[in-house]
MDTraj code that builds the backbone (N, CA, C; nanometers):
import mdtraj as md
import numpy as np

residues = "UNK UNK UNK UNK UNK UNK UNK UNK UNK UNK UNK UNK UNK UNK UNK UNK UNK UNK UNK UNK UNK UNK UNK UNK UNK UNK UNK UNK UNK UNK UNK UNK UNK UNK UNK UNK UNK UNK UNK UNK UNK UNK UNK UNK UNK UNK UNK UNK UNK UNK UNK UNK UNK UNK UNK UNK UNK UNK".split()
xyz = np.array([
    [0.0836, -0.1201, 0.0000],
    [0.0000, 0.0000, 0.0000],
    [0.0875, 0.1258, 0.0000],
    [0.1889, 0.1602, 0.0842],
    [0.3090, 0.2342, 0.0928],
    [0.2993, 0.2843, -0.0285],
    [0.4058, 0.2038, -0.1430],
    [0.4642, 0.1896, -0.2268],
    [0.3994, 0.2633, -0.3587],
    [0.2367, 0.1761, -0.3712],
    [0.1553, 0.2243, -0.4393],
    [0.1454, 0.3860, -0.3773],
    [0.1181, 0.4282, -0.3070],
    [0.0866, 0.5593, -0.2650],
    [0.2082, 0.6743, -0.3245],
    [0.2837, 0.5648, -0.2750],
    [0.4439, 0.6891, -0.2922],
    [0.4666, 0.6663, -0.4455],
    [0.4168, 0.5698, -0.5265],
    [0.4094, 0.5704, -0.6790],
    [0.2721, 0.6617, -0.7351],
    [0.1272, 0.6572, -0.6795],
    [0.0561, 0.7668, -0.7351],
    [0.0870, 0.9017, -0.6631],
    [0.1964, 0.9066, -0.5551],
    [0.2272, 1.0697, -0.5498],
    [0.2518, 1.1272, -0.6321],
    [0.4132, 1.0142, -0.7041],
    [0.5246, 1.0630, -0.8004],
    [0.4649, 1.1215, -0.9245],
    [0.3663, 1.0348, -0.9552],
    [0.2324, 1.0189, -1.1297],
    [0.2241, 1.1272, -1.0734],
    [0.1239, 1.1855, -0.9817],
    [0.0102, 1.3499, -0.9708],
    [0.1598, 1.4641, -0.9939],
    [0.2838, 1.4681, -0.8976],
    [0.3452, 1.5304, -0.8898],
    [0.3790, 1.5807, -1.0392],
    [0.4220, 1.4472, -1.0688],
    [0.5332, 1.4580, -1.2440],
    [0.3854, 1.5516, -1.3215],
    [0.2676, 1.4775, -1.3255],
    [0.1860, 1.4863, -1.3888],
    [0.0752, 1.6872, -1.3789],
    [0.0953, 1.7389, -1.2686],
    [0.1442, 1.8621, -1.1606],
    [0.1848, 1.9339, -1.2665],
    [0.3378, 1.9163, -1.2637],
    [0.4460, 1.9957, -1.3031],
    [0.4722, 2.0227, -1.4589],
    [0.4092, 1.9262, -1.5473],
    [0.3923, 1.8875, -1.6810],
    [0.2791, 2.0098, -1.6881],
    [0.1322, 1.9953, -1.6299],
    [0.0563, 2.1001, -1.6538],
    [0.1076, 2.2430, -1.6357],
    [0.2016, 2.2721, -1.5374],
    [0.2252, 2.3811, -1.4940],
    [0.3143, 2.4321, -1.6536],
    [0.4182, 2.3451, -1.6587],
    [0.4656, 2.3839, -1.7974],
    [0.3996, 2.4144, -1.8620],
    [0.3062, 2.3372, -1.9412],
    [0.1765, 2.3508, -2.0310],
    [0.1549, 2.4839, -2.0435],
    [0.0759, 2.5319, -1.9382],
    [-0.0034, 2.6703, -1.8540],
    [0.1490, 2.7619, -1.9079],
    [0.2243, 2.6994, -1.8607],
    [0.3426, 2.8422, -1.8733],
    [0.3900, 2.8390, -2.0653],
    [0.3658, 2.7686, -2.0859],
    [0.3943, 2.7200, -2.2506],
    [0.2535, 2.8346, -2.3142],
    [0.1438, 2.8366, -2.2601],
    [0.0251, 2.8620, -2.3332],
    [0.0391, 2.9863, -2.2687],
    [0.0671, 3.0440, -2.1915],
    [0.0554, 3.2144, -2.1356],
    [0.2027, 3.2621, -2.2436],
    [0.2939, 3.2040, -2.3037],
    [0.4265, 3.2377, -2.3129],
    [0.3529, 3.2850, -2.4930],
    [0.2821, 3.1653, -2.5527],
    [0.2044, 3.1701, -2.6919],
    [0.1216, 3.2967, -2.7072],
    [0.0786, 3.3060, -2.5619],
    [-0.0398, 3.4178, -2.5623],
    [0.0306, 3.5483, -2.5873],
    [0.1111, 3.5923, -2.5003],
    [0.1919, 3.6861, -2.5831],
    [0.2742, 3.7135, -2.7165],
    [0.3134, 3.6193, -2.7419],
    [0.3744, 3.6463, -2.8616],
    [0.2730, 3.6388, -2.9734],
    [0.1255, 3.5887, -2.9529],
    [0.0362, 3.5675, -3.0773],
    [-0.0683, 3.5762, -2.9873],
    [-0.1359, 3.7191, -2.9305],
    [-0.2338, 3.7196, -2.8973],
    [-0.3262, 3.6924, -2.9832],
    [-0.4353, 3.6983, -2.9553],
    [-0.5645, 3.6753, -3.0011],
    [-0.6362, 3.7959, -3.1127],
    [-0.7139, 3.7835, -3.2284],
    [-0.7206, 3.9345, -3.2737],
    [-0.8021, 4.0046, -3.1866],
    [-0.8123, 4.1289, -3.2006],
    [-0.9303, 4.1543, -3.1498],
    [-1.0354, 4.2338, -3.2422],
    [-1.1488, 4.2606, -3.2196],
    [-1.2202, 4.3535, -3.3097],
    [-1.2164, 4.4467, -3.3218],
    [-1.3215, 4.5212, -3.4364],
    [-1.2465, 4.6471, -3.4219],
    [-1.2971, 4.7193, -3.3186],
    [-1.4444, 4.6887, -3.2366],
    [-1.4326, 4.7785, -3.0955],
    [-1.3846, 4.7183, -3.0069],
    [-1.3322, 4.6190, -3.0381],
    [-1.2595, 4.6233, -2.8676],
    [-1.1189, 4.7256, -2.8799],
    [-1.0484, 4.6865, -3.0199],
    [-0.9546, 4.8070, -3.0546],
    [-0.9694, 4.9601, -3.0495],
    [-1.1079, 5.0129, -3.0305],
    [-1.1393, 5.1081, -3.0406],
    [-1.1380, 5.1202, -2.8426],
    [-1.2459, 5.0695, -2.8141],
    [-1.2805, 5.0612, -2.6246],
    [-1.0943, 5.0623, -2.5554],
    [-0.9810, 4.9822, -2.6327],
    [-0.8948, 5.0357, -2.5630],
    [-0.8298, 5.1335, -2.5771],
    [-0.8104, 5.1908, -2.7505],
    [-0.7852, 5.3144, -2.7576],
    [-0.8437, 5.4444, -2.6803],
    [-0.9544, 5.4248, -2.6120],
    [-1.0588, 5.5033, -2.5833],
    [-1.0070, 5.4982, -2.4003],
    [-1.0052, 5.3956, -2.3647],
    [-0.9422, 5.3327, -2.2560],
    [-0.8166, 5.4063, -2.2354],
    [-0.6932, 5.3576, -2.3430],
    [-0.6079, 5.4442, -2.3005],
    [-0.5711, 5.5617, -2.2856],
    [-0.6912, 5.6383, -2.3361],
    [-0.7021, 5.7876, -2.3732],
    [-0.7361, 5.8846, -2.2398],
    [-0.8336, 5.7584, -2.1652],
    [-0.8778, 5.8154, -2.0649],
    [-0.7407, 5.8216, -1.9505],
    [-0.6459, 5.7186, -1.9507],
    [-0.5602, 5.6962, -1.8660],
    [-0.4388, 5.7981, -1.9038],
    [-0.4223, 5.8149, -1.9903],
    [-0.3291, 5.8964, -1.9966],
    [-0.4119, 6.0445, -1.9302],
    [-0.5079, 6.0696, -1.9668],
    [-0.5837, 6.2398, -1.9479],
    [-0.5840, 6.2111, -1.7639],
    [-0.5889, 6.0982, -1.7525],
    [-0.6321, 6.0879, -1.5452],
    [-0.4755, 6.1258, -1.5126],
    [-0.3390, 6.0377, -1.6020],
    [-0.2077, 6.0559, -1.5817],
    [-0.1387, 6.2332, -1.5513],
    [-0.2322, 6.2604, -1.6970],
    [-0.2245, 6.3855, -1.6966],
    [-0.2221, 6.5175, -1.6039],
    [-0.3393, 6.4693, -1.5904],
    [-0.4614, 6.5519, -1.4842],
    [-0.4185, 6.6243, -1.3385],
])
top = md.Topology()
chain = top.add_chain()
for i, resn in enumerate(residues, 1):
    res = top.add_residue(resn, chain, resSeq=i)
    for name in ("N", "CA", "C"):
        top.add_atom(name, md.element.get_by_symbol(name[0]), res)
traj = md.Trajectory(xyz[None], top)
């Protein structure tokens, strides 16, 4: 029983750390090839950043 236990730790652990890569593999993609966006969401952040700079401003 031990043995088995300390063998499905090792599986979840290895198996853990593989996802975590994954996750860090797929956030690493996300930047370099975001997603498109439309044209209002391109617009809502231009608009967005417009406001942040004028609050920066301000």
């Amino acid at each position: 029983l031990d043995r088995s236990l300390k063998c499905l730790n090792e599986d979840i652990a290895l198996k853990t750390q593989t996802l975590c890569l994954d996750n860090q593999c797929m956030s690493i993609r996300m930047k370099l090839n975001p997603p498109a966006k439309s044209e209002t969401q391109n617009n809502l952040s231009i608009i967005g950043n417009e406001k942040v700079k004028l609050a920066i401003l301000n």
